[in-house]
N, C-alpha and C positions, 0 to 999 in steps of 0.2 A: 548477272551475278548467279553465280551457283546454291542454288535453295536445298534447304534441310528440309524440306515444305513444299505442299501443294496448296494448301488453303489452310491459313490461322486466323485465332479470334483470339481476343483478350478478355475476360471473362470472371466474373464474382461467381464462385463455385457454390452448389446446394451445401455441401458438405461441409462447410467452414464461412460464413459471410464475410468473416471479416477477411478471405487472402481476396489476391488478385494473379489469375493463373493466364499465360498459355497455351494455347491447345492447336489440335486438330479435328475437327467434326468426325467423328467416325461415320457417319456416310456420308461417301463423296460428292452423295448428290442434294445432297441437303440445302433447300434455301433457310440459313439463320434465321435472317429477321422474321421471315415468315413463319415457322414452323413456332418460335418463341410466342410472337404476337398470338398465333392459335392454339397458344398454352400446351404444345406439342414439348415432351423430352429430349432436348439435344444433349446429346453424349460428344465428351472430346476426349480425347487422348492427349494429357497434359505433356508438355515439354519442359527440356529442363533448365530453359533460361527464362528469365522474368521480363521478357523485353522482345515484342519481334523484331529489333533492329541486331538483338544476338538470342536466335530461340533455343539454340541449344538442339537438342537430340529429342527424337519422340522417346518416351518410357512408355511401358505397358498400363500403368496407371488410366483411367477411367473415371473423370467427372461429370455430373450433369451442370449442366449453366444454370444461375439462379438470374444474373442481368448481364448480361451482354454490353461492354463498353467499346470507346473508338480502340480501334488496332491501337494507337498511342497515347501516351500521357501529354498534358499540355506542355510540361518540361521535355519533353521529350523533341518536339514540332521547331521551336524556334520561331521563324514568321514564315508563314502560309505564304506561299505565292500564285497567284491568282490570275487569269489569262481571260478579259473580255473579247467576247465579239467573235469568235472561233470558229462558228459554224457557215456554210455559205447561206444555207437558208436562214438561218437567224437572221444574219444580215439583212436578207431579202425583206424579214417580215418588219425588221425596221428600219427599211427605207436608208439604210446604211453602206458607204462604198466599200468594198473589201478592205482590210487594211496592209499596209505594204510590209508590217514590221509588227508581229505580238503585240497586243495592250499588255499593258503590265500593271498591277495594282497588287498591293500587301490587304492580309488580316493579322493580326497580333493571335497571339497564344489562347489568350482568352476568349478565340472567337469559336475555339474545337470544343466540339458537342458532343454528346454521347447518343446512341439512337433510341426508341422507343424501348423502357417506359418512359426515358428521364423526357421532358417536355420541354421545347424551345421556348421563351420566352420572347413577345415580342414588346419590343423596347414601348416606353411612355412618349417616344418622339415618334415613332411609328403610330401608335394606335390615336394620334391625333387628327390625320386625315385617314389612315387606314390604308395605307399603300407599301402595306410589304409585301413582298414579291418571292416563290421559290426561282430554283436554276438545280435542274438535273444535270451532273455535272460526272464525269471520269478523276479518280486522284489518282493520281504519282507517287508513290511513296521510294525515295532515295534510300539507298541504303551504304552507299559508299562515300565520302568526301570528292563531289566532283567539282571542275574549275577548269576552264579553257577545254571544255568537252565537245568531240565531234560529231558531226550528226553520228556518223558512223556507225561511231564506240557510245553512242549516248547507253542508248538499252541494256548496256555491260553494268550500268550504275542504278539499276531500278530493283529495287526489292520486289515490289509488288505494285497492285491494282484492287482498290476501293471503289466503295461508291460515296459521293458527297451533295452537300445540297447547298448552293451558294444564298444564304438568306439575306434581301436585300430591302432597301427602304427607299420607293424608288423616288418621293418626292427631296430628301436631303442628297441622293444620289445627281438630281436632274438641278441642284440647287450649285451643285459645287463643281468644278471641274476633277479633283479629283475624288477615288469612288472609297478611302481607306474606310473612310468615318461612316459612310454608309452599308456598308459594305462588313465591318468589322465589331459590331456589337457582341456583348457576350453571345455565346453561343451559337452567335450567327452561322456558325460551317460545321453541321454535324456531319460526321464521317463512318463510316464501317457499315457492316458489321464485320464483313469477312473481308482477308485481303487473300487477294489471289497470286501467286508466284509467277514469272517469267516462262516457269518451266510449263504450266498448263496455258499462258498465256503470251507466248510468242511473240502473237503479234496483235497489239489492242488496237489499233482500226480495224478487226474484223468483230469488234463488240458490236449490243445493238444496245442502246440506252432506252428509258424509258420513264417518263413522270405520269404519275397516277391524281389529282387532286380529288380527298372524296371518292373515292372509286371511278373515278372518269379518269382516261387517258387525257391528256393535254398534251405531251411531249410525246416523239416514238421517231427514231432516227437511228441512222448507221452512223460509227465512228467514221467511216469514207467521206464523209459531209466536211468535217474539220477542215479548215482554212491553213492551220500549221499540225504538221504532226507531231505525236509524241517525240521524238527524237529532234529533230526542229527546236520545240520550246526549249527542251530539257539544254541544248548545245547554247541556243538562246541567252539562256540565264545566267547558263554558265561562265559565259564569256567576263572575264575580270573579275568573277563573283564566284567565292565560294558556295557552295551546297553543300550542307554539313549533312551524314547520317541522319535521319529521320526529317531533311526535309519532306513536306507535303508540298504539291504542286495542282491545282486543279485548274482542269484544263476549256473550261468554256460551257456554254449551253447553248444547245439545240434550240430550233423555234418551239412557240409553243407555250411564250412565258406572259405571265397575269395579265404585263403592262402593257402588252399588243394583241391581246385579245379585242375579236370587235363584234357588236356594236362596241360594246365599253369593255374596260379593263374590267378581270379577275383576281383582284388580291387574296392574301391570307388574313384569316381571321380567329380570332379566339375560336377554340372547339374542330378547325379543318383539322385533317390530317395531309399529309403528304407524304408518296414514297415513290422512290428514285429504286428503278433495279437497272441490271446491268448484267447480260447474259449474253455466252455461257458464263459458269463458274463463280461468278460474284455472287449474285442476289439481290435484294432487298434490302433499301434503307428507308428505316418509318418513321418520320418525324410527326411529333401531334405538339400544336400550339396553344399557350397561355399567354396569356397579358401578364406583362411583370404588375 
């Protein structure tokens, strides 16, 4: 797709709480979540649509962000599409045979998060054995109605690239054969901050991904890892199946995740933080966890 845009945020401006603007980060080199998190001034250059799915034009206009929300509204999303198993090495670390054909699994509307300050909460089914699980993850964000799409032509249909965090529960996940319900609690897939354009971003397996838990690396991988590529999934889904405008698509986790850590598992807990970057050009996404 043809971008008005190199990199937009959606954003609760200083100057008014109550709109919802937006923008362009006036420096291009700016990581959002980070520079927010260390109470740094981000300035954007508002636009003049209310939606990045139509952002409209840059204006000269000049906000500073007060909170930083996902690129989209939940009405916005429709149902998440979700892509298990994706990396080679992932696989590897769980003892898993490649698969011949995408996993395919939904989150509902209600599972889109906003990133730090607002707080994940982890479910009361979760916090009973304590096994939830992050997933540093690539999004997709569609910006055209796609359907019978070719690998080809897929990337013709991509607005942009996020970064996302798949938040999972892995004892009801390993309970059921499918992963919706585990997989799909509120808030479970926070997303943003920035989404990056096609135009700065070509070609996303040359991204490098990366999960931090607590300030420890856990995850650190090249998008070349992926089992199906971007274009791949996206042609994938497409087949017989609409994709409307603002679908989101996330596309798998690297090794590296709580519940194949050894000697024992790693899970999330009230008080961890977790953050998922995604470089060049994306940045930082800061999740911090509470107990509903």
């Amino acid at each position: 797709m043809a971008s008005s845009f190199s990199r937009l945020v959606r954003f609760v401006p200083k100057s008014n709480p109550s709109k919802i603007f937006i923008g362009e980060p006036v420096d291009a080199n700016v990581d959002v979540g980070l520079a927010l998190y260390d109470g740094k001034d981000v300035q954007v250059k508002r636009f003049t649509g209310s939606s990045i799915l139509a952002p409209g034009q840059a204006t000269e206009e000049v906000e500073s962000i007060k909170t930083v929300l996902s690129p989209l509204a939940q009405e916005e999303v429709g149902t998440i599409r979700c892509i298990g198993l994706n990396y080679v090495s992932h696989a590897k670390e769980m003892n898993l045979a490649l698969p011949d054909l995408p996993t395919v699994f939904l989150k509902p509307s209600t599972a889109l998060g906003n990133p730090w300050p607002e707080p994940c909460y982890l479910p009361k089914i979760t916090q009973k054995d304590n096994t939830g699980d992050y997933e540093s993850e690539l999004a997709v964000i569609i910006g055209k109605t796609a359907k019978n799409v070719s690998e080809e032509d897929a990337l013709d249909y991509v607005l942009g690239y996020t970064t996302a965090n798949d938040i999972s529960s892995r004892t009801s996940q390993t309970n059921q054969s499918q992963w919706c319900f585990s997989k799909g609690f509120d808030g479970a897939c926070p997303l943003g901050p920035v989404v990056a354009s096609t135009s700065i971003v070509p070609d996303p397996s040359k991204l490098q991904i990366k999960g931090s838990l607590n300030g420890n690396v856990v995850q650190n991988c090249g998008l070349t890892d992926m089992i199906f590529t971007v274009p791949q999934l996206i042609s994938f889904l497409s087949q017989g199946t609409t994709l409307p405008a603002g679908t989101v698509i996330i596309t798998g986790t690297p090794p590296g995740v709580g519940a194949a850590k050894k000697p024992s598992p790693q899970f999330i807990k009230e008080g961890d933080e977790f953050r998922v970057s995604l470089e060049p050009y994306i940045g930082t996404l800061i999740t911090q966890f509470k107990n509903e």
